[in-house]
C-alpha positions as CSV (number, residue, x, y, z in Angstrom):
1,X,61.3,202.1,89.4
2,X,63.1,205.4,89.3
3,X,67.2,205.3,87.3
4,X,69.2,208.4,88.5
5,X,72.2,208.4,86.2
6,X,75.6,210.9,86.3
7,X,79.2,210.7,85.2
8,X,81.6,210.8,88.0
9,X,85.5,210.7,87.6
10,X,85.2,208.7,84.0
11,X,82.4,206.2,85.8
12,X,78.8,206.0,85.0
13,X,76.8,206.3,88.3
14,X,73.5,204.6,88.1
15,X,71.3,205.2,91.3
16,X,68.1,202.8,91.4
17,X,65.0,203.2,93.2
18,X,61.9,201.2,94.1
19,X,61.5,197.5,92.1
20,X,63.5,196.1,89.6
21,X,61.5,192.9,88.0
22,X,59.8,191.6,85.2
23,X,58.4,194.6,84.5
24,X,61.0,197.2,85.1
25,X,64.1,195.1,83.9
26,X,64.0,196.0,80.2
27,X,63.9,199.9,81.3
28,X,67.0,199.4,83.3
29,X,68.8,197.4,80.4
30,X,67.9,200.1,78.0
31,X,68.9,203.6,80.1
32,X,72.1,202.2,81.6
33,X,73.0,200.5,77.9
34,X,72.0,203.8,76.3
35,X,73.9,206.2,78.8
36,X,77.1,203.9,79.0
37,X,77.4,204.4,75.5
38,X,76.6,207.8,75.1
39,X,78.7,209.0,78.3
40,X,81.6,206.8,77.3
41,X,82.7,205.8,80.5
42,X,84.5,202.5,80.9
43,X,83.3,201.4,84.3
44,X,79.8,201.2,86.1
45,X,79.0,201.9,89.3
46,X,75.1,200.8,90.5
47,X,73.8,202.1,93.7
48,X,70.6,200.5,94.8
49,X,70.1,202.2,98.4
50,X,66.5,202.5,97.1
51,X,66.1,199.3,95.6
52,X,63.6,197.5,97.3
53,X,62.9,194.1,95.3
54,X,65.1,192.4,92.7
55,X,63.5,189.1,90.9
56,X,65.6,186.4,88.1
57,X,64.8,189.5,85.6
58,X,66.4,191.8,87.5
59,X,68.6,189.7,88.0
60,X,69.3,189.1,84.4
61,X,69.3,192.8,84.1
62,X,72.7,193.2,86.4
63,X,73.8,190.0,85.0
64,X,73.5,191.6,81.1
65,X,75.4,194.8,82.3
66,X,78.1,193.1,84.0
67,X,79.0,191.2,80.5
68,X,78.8,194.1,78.7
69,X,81.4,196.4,81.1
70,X,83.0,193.6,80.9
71,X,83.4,192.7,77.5
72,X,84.8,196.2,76.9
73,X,87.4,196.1,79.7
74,X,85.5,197.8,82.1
75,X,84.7,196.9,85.7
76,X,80.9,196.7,87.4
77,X,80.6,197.6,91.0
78,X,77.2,197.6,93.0
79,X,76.8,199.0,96.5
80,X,74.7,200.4,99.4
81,X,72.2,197.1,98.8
82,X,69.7,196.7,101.3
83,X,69.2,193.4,103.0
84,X,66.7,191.7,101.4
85,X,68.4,193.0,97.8
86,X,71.4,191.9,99.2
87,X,70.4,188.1,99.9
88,X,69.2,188.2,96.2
89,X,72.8,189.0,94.8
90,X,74.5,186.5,97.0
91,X,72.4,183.8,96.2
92,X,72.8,184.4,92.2
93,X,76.5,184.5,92.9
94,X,76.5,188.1,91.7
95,X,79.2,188.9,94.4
96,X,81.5,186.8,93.0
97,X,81.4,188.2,89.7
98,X,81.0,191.9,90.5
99,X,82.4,193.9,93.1
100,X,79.9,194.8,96.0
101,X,80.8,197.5,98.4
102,X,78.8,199.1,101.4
103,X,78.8,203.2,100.3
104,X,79.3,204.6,97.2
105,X,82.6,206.5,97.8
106,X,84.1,202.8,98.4
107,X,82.7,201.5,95.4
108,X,84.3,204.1,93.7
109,X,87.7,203.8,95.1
110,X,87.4,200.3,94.3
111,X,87.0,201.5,90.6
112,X,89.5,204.0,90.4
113,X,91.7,203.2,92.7
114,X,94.0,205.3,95.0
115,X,95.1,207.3,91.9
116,X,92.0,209.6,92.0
117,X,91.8,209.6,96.2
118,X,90.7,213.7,97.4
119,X,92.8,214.2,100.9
Protein backbone atom coordinates (compact mmCIF):
# COMPACT_ATOMS: atom_id res chain seq x y z
CA UNK A 1 0.00 0.00 0.00
CA UNK A 2 1.19 3.38 -0.94
CA UNK A 3 -0.63 6.79 1.34
CA UNK A 4 -0.09 10.07 -0.77
CA UNK A 5 -1.09 12.81 1.65
CA UNK A 6 -1.49 16.98 1.01
CA UNK A 7 -3.40 19.85 2.46
CA UNK A 8 -5.88 21.35 0.10
CA UNK A 9 -8.11 24.39 0.97
CA UNK A 10 -8.04 23.49 4.95
CA UNK A 11 -8.79 19.55 3.94
CA UNK A 12 -6.38 16.73 4.42
CA UNK A 13 -6.19 14.78 1.09
CA UNK A 14 -5.27 11.20 1.56
CA UNK A 15 -4.67 9.39 -1.84
CA UNK A 16 -4.44 5.39 -1.41
CA UNK A 17 -2.90 2.91 -3.46
CA UNK A 18 -2.71 -0.80 -3.90
CA UNK A 19 -4.39 -3.08 -0.68
CA UNK A 20 -5.66 -1.93 2.37
CA UNK A 21 -6.06 -5.19 4.76
CA UNK A 22 -5.00 -6.84 7.69
CA UNK A 23 -1.69 -6.01 7.09
CA UNK A 24 -1.73 -2.56 5.77
CA UNK A 25 -4.67 -1.20 8.03
CA UNK A 26 -2.59 -0.10 11.08
CA UNK A 27 -0.26 2.00 8.56
CA UNK A 28 -3.21 3.81 7.22
CA UNK A 29 -4.62 4.47 10.86
CA UNK A 30 -1.32 5.73 11.97
CA UNK A 31 -0.25 8.29 8.74
CA UNK A 32 -3.76 9.75 8.25
CA UNK A 33 -4.15 9.95 12.43
CA UNK A 34 -0.64 11.49 12.47
CA UNK A 35 -1.00 13.99 9.55
CA UNK A 36 -4.68 15.12 10.55
CA UNK A 37 -3.24 16.15 13.63
CA UNK A 38 -0.24 17.66 12.54
CA UNK A 39 -1.76 19.50 9.43
CA UNK A 40 -4.80 20.66 11.45
CA UNK A 41 -7.29 20.39 9.07
CA UNK A 42 -10.81 19.74 10.13
CA UNK A 43 -12.14 17.57 7.28
CA UNK A 44 -10.79 14.42 5.34
CA UNK A 45 -10.95 13.72 2.08
CA UNK A 46 -9.78 9.80 0.98
CA UNK A 47 -9.22 9.09 -2.60
CA UNK A 48 -8.81 5.46 -3.33
CA UNK A 49 -8.58 5.49 -7.33
CA UNK A 50 -5.75 3.04 -6.65
CA UNK A 51 -7.20 1.06 -4.13
CA UNK A 52 -7.54 -2.28 -5.20
CA UNK A 53 -8.73 -4.55 -2.23
CA UNK A 54 -10.40 -3.41 1.06
CA UNK A 55 -11.05 -6.31 3.79
CA UNK A 56 -13.17 -5.92 7.64
CA UNK A 57 -9.62 -4.26 8.63
CA UNK A 58 -9.64 -1.90 6.22
CA UNK A 59 -12.71 -1.50 6.76
CA UNK A 60 -12.27 -0.77 10.39
CA UNK A 61 -9.55 1.52 9.32
CA UNK A 62 -12.19 4.04 7.34
CA UNK A 63 -14.60 3.19 10.02
CA UNK A 64 -11.86 4.53 12.93
CA UNK A 65 -11.17 7.77 10.77
CA UNK A 66 -14.66 8.56 10.18
CA UNK A 67 -15.30 8.73 14.24
CA UNK A 68 -12.47 10.56 14.79
CA UNK A 69 -13.26 13.59 11.96
CA UNK A 70 -16.19 13.24 13.31
CA UNK A 71 -15.84 13.57 16.82
CA UNK A 72 -14.06 16.84 16.20
CA UNK A 73 -16.70 18.31 14.03
CA UNK A 74 -15.21 17.53 10.91
CA UNK A 75 -16.65 15.76 7.82
CA UNK A 76 -15.15 12.37 5.97
CA UNK A 77 -15.53 12.13 2.29
CA UNK A 78 -14.25 9.11 0.13
CA UNK A 79 -14.27 9.10 -3.67
CA UNK A 80 -13.03 7.81 -7.08
CA UNK A 81 -13.60 3.97 -5.60
CA UNK A 82 -13.28 1.37 -7.95
CA UNK A 83 -15.95 -1.22 -8.26
CA UNK A 84 -14.97 -4.00 -6.45
CA UNK A 85 -13.84 -1.30 -3.49
CA UNK A 86 -16.91 0.20 -4.04
CA UNK A 87 -19.19 -3.03 -3.31
CA UNK A 88 -17.10 -3.26 -0.07
CA UNK A 89 -18.22 0.19 1.23
CA UNK A 90 -21.81 -0.31 0.39
CA UNK A 91 -22.12 -3.45 1.93
CA UNK A 92 -20.53 -2.11 5.43
CA UNK A 93 -22.99 0.72 5.15
CA UNK A 94 -20.02 3.08 4.88
CA UNK A 95 -22.06 5.24 2.31
CA UNK A 96 -24.47 6.05 4.69
CA UNK A 97 -22.22 7.29 7.19
CA UNK A 98 -19.63 9.12 5.01
CA UNK A 99 -20.01 10.96 1.98
CA UNK A 100 -18.89 9.08 -1.32
CA UNK A 101 -18.52 11.03 -4.44
CA UNK A 102 -17.17 9.98 -7.99
CA UNK A 103 -13.94 12.55 -8.60
CA UNK A 104 -12.12 14.30 -6.17
CA UNK A 105 -13.04 17.94 -7.08
CA UNK A 106 -16.78 16.81 -6.11
CA UNK A 107 -15.74 15.44 -2.98
CA UNK A 108 -14.27 18.51 -2.28
CA UNK A 109 -17.02 20.74 -3.05
CA UNK A 110 -19.08 18.55 -1.07
CA UNK A 111 -16.66 19.54 1.91
CA UNK A 112 -16.32 23.01 1.40
CA UNK A 113 -19.09 23.91 -0.25
CA UNK A 114 -19.82 26.64 -2.85
CA UNK A 115 -17.96 29.16 -0.65
CA UNK A 116 -14.53 28.08 -1.92
CA UNK A 117 -15.91 27.32 -5.86
CA UNK A 118 -12.86 28.69 -8.66
CA UNK A 119 -15.00 30.02 -11.78
Amino acid sequence: MKIEMAINRGVLVVRVSGQLDVHTSPQFSAQIDKAWLESGAKNLLVNFCDTTFVDSSGLGAIMGRFKKVKACGGKMVCCDLQPQVAQVLNFAGIYRLCGIERTESEAMEKLLGNRNRKY
